[in-house]
C-alpha positions in Angstrom: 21.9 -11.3 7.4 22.3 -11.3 11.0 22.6 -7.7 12.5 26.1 -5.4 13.4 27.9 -6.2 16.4 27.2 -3.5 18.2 23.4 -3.8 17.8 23.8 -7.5 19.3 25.0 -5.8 21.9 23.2 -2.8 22.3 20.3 -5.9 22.3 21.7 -8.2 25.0 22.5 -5.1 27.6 19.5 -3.6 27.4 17.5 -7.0 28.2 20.0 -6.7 31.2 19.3 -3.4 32.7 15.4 -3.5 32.0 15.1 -7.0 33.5 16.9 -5.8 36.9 20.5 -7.5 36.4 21.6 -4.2 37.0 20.5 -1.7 39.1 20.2 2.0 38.9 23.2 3.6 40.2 25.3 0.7 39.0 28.9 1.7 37.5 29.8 -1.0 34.7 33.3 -1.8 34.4 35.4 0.2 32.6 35.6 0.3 29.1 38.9 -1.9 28.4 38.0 -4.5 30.6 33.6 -4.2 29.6 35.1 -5.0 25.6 37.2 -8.0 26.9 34.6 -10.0 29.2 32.3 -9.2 25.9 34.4 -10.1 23.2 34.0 -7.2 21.7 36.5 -4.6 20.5 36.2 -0.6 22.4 34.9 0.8 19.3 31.7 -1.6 19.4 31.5 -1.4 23.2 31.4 2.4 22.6 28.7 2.2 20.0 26.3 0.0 22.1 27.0 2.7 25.2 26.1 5.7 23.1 22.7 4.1 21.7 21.8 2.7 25.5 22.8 6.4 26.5 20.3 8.1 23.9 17.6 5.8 25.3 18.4 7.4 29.3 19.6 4.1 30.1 23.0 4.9 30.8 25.1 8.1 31.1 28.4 8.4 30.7 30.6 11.0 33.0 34.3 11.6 32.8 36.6 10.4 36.0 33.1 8.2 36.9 32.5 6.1 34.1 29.2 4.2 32.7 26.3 4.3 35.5 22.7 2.9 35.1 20.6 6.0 34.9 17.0 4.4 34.1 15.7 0.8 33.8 13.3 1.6 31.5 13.9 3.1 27.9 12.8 7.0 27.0 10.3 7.0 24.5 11.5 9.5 21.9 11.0 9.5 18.2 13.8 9.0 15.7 13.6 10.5 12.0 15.6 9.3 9.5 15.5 11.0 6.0 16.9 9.7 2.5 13.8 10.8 0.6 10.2 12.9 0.6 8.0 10.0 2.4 10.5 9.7 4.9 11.1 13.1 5.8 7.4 13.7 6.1 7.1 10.2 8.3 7.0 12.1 11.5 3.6 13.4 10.7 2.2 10.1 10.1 3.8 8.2 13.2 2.6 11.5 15.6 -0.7 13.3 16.6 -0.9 17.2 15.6 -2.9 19.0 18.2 -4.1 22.2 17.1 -4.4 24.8 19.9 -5.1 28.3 17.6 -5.6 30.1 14.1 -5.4 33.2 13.4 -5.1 35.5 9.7 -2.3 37.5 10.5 -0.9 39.9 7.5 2.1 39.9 5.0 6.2 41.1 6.9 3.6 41.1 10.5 6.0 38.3 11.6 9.7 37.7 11.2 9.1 33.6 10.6 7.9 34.9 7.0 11.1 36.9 6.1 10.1 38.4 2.6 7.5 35.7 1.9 4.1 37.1 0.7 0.3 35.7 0.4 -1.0 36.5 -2.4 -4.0 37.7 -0.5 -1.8 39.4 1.5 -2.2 37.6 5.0 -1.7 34.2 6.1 -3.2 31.4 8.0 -1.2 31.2 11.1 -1.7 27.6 13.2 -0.1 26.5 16.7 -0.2 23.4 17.9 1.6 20.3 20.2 2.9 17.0 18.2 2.2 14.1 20.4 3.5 10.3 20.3 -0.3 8.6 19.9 -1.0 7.3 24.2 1.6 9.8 25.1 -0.1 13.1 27.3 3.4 15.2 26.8 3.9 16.8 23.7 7.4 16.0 22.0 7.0 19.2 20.1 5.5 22.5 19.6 4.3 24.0 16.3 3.9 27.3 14.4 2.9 27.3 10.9 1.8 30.0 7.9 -0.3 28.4 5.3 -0.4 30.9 2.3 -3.8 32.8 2.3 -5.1 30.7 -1.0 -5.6 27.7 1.3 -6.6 29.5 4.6 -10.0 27.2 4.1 -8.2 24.5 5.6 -9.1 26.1 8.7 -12.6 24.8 9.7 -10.9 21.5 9.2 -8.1 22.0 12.1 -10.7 20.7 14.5 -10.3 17.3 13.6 -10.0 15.5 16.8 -6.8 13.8 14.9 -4.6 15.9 12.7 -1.7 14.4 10.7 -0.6 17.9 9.9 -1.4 20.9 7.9 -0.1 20.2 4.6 -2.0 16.9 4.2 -5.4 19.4 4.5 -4.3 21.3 1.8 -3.1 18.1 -0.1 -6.4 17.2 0.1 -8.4 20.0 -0.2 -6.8 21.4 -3.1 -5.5 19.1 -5.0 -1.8 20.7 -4.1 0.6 18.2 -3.3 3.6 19.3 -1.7 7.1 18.1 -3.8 9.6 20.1 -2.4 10.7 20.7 1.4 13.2 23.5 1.6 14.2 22.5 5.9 17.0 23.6 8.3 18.0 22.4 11.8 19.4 24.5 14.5 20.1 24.3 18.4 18.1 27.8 19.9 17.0 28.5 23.5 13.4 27.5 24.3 11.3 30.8 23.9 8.5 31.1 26.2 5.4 29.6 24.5 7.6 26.5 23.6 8.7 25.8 27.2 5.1 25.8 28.6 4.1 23.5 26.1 6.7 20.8 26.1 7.5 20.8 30.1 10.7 23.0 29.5 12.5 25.5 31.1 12.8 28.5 28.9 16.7 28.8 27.8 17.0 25.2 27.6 18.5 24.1 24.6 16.3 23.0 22.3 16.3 21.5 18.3 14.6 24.1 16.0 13.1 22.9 12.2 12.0 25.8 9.8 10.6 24.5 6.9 9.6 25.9 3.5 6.7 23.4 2.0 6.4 24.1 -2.2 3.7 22.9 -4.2 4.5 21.1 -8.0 4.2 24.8 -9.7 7.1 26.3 -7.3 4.8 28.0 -5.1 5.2 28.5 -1.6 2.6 26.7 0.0 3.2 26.6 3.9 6.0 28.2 6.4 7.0 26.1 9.7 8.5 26.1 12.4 8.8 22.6 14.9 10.7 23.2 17.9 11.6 19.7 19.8 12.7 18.6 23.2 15.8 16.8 22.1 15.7 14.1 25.1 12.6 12.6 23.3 13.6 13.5 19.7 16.3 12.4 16.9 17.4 13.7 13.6 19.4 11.3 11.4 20.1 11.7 7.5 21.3 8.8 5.6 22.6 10.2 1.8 23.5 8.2 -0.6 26.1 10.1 -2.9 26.5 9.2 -6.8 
């Protein structure tokens, strides 16, 4: 099956602006005229732009038009989720890099809302997500692991860390079967900024995650704050 349209020709213009047929600064023709000389219809045309725009290829301004922003591709990582393996891909595909732990104690933080240990403090972890020969992190990390499973910490030196819930996966025996997770757009606070190469205030995609264990118990609390220029979220549902 050969692939859509618009991925053909997503394909063939990138080959064109990393190989030097078009410079940076270069204004492609507008849009009506770009479809025709391609054989393409707008909507395709349009498709390919956006996908070359997410990559920093091109960008798009009103009363300007298409111009060639970059001639070589950002590196970002793109998440797709239709299911448990894939929404936990992420932390396979990426290096955690733990920077601290701390015990902090039951309602001392407002990440854990009404949420309590049964031992009455929590493991808190902060940390950078890298993309493996990358130096700048894509991401920084803060996450509670429930005080039963705080002896995952002696572990969090690993010089390579998938993430925290595989350590208690396989420390434990608890594997996680339920990820309770919301996306929103926030300013970048402080300790964020300085680890990603932000300015604090810029707008930024926030994850909070709740991680449950097969008995319903609340297992780990996260929160994953992204730069959105080298970061994508896409969910594919299938409906019955």
């Amino acid at each position: 099956m050969s692939a859509p349209r618009h991925k053909l020709l997503t394909r063939s213009l990138r080959e064109e602006i990393t190989s030097g047929r078009w410079k940076v600064g270069d204004r492609l023709p507008p849009e009506v005229e770009f479809a025709v000389e391609r054989g393409v219809s707008r909507t395709t045309l349009r498709r390919a732009l956006s996908e070359l725009e997410s990559e920093g290829l091109v960008a798009r301004r009103k009363r300007v038009g298409t111009i060639i922003a970059s001639q070589t591709p950002q590196q970002h990582f793109r998440m797709a989720t239709n299911s448990m393996p894939e929404l936990m891909r992420v932390t396979r595909e990426t290096v955690l890099e733990v920077w601290t732990s701390r015990h902090v104690e039951n309602h001392s933080d407002p990440a854990l809302g009404s949420h309590e240990s049964a031992t009455g403090f929590w493991l808190e972890v902060i940390g950078v997500r890298r993309i493996p020969g990358r130096l700048r992190p894509f991401n920084w990390s803060r996450m509670f692991v429930a005080g039963p499973y705080a002896g995952i910490e002696p572990s969090l030196s690993r010089h390579r860390v998938g993430s925290v819930y595989n350590l208690i996966e396989e420390m434990f025996d608890r594997p996680i079967v339920r990820v309770s997770q919301s996306a929103n757009a926030i300013a970048c606070p402080q300790p964020a900024a300085d680890a990603i190469g932000l300015s604090v205030g810029t707008p930024v995609l926030s994850i909070e995650a709740e991680l449950y264990s097969q008995n319903g118990e609340l297992v780990e609390i996260s929160q994953a704050i992204y730069d959105p220029a080298r970061f994508q979220l896409r969910n594919d549902v299938l409906l019955k």
